[in-house]
Legacy VTK file of the C-alpha trace (Angstrom):
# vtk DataFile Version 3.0
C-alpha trace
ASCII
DATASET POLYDATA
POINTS 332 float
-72.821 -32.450 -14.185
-71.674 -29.920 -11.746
-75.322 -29.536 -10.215
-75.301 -33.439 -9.790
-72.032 -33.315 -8.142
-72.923 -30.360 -6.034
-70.254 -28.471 -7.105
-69.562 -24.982 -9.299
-68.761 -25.079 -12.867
-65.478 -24.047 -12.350
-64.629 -26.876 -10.113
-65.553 -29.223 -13.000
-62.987 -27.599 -15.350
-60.378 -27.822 -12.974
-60.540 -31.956 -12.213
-60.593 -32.346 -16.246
-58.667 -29.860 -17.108
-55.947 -30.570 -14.870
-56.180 -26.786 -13.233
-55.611 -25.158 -10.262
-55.828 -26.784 -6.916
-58.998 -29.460 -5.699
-59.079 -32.019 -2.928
-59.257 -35.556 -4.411
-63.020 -36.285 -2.305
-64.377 -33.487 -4.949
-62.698 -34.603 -7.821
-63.624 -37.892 -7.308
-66.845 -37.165 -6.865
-66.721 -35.072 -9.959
-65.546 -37.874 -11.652
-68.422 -40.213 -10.259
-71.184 -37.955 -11.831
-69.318 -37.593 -15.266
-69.137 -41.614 -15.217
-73.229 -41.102 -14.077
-73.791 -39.178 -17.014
-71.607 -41.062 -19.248
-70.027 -38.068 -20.384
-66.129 -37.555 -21.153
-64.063 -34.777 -21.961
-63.016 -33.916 -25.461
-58.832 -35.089 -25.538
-58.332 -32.985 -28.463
-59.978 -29.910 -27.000
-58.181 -30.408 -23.682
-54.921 -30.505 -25.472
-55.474 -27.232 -27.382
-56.610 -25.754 -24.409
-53.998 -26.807 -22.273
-50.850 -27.649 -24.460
-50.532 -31.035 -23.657
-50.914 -34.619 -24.864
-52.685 -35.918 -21.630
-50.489 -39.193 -21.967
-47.752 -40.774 -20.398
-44.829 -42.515 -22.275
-43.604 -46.044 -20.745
-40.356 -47.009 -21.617
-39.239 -50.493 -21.330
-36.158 -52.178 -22.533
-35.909 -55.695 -24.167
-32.698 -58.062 -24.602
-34.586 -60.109 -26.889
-34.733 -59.811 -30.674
-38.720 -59.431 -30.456
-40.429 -56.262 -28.619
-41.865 -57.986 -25.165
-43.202 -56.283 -22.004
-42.182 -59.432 -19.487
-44.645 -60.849 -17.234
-42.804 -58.892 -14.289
-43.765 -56.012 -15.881
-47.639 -56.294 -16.293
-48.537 -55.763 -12.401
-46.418 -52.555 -12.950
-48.361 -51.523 -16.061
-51.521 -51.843 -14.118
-50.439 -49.524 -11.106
-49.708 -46.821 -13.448
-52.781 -47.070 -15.250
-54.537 -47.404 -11.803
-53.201 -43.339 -11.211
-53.032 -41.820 -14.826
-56.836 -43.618 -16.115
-58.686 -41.446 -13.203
-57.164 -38.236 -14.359
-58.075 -39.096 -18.144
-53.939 -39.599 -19.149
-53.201 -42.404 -21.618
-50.021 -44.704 -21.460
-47.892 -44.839 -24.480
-45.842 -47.908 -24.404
-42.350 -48.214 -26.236
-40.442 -50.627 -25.959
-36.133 -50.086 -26.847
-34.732 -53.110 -27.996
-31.085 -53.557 -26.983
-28.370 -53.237 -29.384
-30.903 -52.696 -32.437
-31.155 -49.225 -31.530
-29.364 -45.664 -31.340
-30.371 -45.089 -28.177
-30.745 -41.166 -28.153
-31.976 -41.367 -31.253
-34.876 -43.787 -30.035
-35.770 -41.219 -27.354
-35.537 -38.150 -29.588
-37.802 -39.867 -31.896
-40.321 -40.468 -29.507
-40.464 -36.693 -28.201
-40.579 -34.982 -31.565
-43.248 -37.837 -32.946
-45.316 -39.273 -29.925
-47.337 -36.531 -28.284
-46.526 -36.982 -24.412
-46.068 -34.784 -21.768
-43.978 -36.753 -19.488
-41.826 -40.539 -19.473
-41.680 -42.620 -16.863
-38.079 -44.606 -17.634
-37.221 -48.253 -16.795
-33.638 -50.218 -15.990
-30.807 -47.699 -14.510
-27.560 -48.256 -16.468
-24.074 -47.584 -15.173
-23.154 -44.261 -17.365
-26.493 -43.444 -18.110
-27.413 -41.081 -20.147
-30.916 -40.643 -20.384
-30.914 -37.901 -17.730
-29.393 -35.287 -19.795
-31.042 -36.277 -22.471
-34.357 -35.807 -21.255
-33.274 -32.553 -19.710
-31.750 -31.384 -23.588
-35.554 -32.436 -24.861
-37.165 -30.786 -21.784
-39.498 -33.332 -21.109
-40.029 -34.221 -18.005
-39.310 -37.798 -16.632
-39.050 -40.462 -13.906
-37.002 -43.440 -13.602
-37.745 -46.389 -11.701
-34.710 -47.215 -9.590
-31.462 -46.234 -8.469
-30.042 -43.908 -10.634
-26.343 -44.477 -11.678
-25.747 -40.658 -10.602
-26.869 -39.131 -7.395
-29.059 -35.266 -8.353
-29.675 -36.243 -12.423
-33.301 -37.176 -12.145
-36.543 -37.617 -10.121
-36.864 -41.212 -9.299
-38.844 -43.844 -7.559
-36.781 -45.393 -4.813
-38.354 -48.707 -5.346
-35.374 -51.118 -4.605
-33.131 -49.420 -2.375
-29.293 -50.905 -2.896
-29.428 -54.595 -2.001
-33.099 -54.845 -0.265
-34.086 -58.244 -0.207
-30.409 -60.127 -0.735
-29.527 -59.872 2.833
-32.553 -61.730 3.847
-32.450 -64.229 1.521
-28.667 -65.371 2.440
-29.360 -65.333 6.107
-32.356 -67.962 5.237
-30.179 -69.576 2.980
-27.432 -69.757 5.961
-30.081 -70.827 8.768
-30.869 -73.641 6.824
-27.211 -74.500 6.260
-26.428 -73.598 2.836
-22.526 -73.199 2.180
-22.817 -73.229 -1.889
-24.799 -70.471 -2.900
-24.558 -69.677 -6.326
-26.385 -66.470 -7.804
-27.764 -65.898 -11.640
-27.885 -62.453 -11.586
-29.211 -59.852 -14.368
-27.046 -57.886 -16.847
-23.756 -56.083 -16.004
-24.136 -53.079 -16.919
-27.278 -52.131 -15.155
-27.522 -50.248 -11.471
-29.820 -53.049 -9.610
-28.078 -56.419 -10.296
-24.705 -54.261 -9.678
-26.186 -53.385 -6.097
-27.679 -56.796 -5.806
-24.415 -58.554 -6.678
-23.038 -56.860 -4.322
-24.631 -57.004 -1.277
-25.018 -60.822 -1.988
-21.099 -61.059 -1.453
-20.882 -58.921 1.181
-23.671 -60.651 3.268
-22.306 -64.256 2.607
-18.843 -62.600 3.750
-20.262 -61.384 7.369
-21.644 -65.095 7.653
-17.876 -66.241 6.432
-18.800 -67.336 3.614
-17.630 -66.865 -0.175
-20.583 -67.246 -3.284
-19.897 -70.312 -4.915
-20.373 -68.462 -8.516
-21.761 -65.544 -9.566
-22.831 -64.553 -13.378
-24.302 -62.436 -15.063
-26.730 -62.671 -17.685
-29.436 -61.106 -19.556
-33.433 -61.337 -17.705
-33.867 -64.229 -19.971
-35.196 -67.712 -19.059
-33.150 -69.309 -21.553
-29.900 -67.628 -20.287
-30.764 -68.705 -16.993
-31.307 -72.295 -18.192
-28.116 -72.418 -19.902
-25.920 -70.818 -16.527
-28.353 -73.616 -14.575
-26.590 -75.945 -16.845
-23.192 -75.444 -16.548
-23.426 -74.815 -13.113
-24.245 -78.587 -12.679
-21.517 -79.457 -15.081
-19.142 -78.230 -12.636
-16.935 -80.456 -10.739
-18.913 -79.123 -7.061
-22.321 -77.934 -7.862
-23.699 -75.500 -5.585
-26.996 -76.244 -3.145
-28.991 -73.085 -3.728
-29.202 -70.771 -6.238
-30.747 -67.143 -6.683
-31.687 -65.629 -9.847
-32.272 -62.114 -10.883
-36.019 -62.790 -11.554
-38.782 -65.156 -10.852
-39.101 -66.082 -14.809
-35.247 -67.006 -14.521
-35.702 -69.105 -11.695
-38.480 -71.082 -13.045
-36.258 -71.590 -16.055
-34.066 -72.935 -13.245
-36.109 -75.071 -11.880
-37.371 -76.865 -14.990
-33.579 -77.371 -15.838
-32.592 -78.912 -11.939
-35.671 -81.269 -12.443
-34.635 -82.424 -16.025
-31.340 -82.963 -14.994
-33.415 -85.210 -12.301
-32.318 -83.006 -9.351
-34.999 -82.591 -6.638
-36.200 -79.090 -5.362
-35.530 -78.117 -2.670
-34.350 -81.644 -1.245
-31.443 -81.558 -3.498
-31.215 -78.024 -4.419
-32.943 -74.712 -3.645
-34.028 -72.110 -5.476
-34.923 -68.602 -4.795
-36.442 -66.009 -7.360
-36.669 -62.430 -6.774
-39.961 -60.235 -8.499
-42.752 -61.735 -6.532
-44.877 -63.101 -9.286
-48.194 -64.763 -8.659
-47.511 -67.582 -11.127
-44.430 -68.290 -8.800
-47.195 -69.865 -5.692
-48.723 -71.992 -8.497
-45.813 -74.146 -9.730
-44.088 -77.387 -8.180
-42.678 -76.779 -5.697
-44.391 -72.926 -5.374
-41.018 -70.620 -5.493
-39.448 -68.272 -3.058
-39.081 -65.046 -4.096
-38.506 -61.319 -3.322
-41.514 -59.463 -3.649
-40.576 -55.996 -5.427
-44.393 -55.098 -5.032
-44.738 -54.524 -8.753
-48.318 -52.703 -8.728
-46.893 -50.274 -6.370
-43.559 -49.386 -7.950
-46.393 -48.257 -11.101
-48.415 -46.294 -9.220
-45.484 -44.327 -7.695
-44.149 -43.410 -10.791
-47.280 -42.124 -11.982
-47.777 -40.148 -9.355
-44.408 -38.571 -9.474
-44.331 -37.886 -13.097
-47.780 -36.108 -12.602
-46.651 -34.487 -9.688
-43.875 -33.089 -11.974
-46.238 -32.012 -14.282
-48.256 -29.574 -11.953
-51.301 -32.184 -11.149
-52.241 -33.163 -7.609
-52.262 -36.874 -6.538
-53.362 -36.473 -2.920
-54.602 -40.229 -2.245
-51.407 -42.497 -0.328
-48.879 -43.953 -2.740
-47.074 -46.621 -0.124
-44.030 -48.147 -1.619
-42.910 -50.938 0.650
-39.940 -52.498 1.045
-38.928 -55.815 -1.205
-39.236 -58.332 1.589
-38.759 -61.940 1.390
-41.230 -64.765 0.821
-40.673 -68.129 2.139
-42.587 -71.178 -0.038
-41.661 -74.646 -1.189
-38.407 -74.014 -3.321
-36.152 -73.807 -0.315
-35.167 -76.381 2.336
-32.506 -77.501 4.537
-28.938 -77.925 2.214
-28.391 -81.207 1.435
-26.252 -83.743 3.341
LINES 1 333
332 0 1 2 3 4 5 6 7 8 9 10 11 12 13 14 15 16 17 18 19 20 21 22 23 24 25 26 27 28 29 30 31 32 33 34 35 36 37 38 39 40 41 42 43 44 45 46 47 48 49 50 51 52 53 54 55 56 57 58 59 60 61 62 63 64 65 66 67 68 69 70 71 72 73 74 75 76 77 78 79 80 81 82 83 84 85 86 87 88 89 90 91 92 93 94 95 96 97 98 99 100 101 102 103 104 105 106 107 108 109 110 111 112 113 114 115 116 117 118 119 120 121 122 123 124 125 126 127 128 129 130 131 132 133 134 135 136 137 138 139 140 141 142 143 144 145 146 147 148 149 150 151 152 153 154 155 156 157 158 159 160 161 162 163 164 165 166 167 168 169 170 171 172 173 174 175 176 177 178 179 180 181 182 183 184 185 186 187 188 189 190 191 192 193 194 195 196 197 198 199 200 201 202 203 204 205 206 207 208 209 210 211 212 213 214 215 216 217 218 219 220 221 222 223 224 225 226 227 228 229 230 231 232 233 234 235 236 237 238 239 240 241 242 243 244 245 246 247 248 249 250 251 252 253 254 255 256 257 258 259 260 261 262 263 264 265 266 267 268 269 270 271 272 273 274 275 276 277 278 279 280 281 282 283 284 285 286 287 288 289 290 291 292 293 294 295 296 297 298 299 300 301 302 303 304 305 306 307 308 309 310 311 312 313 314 315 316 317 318 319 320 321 322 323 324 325 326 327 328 329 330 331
């Protein structure tokens, strides 16, 4: 294999090995000859060798009763795999199912019985403590988001506080909206705290107040249900955000039931940036949160952490905005 690549022996032991310092043109062509030769590297070897598990865990935390990944979440999924598959790491998956679960417990678990050499963690909480926790097991970790407390752990800046809200009230606004009502996620975590409020504080520099605000779990039904009694109020509002693009779909489904046109009667406005959202009727508007990216960052910091080199770009844009057929002028 190294004569096919046209490189030394020793240059092959460092791509699979995870060793020492190679640009990412070798390696990949390293890699290209091994895939030539169909030949792979021995996992259990490599671990003895090296002391490690060559996998990354994935944490991901459920409000429902039954373990689910989400649909936002499979676009994610696929960017980490998309850095840790080259560099022969495997993804363990776990999911934490809210209030079933003794949270440290869950984690400590996981270190002392699932062989992994890094976690990549999911949903900042106000007063988290996963941090220290991960620093007490010494294994080394990412989280995805904001965390609650500046300097406890590497993270992935992937929604900066608010990105995305701003825009989406001043469209909102230019098309007249006064009632904007927002479905947010759960209390208690970092995001929908940030989005919540930067959503009042935008509608207050256009003088406006939010017609309601709640917040739920990222559940469909939920959503449906707020969607509901938000129309059994005496003034029901003309537009409504909610905290993901499943949510607003539920939305939607409920507005048309309830035999309420979208947009002409109401808009609605998801935030994830789903590709199912351009396919229903009306096709949604949305924040894109770049999902595939956010994965492949967090892959590449937790191997970063762990001493490998990930020299090809990892861009991370902004959650932006994207106009479709959910949202029109507010009615008259």
């Amino acid at each position: 294999m190294a004569a096919l690549a046209g490189v030394s022996p020793g240059a092959v032991s460092k791509v699979f090995n995870g060793t020492g310092r190679i640009s990412e043109a070798t390696a990949e062509r390293i890699r290209d000859a091994a895939r030539k030769l169909s030949w792979r590297p021995n996992a259990a070897a490599i671990a003895l060798r090296t002391a490690r598990a060559q996998a990354i865990g994935l944490v991901l935390s459920s409000d429902s009763k039954v373990p689910g990944v989400g649909a936002g979440n499979m676009d994610f999924i696929s960017g980490i795999e998309s850095v840790l598959s080259p560099r022969e790491y495997g993804l363990l998956l776990n999911v934490f199912i809210s209030g079933q679960h003794d949270e440290h417990h869950f984690y400590r678990t996981l270190a002392e019985r699932q062989r992994m050499d890094g976690i990549i963690l999911t949903n900042s909480m106000v007063g988290d403590t996963r941090p220290e926790l991960m620093t007490q097991l010494g294994l080394p970790a990412v989280l995805v988001g904001t965390p609650w407390k500046p300097g406890a752990i590497e993270y992935v800046d992937a929604d900066p506080p608010g990105a995305g809200i701003a825009e989406t009230v001043d469209h909102l606004v230019e098309l007249g909206h006064e009632r904007i009502a927002y479905v947010s996620g759960p209390k208690d975590f970092v995001l929908p705290v940030q989005r919540r409020e930067a959503f009042v504080q935008r509608l207050a520099e256009h003088g406006r107040q939010p017609h309601a605000v709640v917040s739920v779990e990222y559940s469909p039904a939920r959503a449906a249900e707020e969607t509901t009694a938000l129309l059994a109020a005496p003034v029901r509002p003309t537009a409504i955000l909610y905290g993901t693009d499943t949510m607003a779909i539920a939305g939607m489904r409920t507005l048309q039931a309830a035999g309420l046109r979208v947009p002409d009667d109401i808009s609605v406005v998801g935030f994830e940036g789903l590709t199912l959202g351009e396919w229903i009727d009306p096709p949604l508007t949305t924040v894109q949160r770049f999902a595939f990216q956010r994965g492949r960052a967090a892959a590449a910091k937790v191997l970063t952490l762990l001493g490998e080199t990930v020299e090809e770009p990892v861009p991370l844009e902004r959650p932006a905005l994207v106009v479709r057929g959910s949202t029109g002028p507010a009615p008259r």
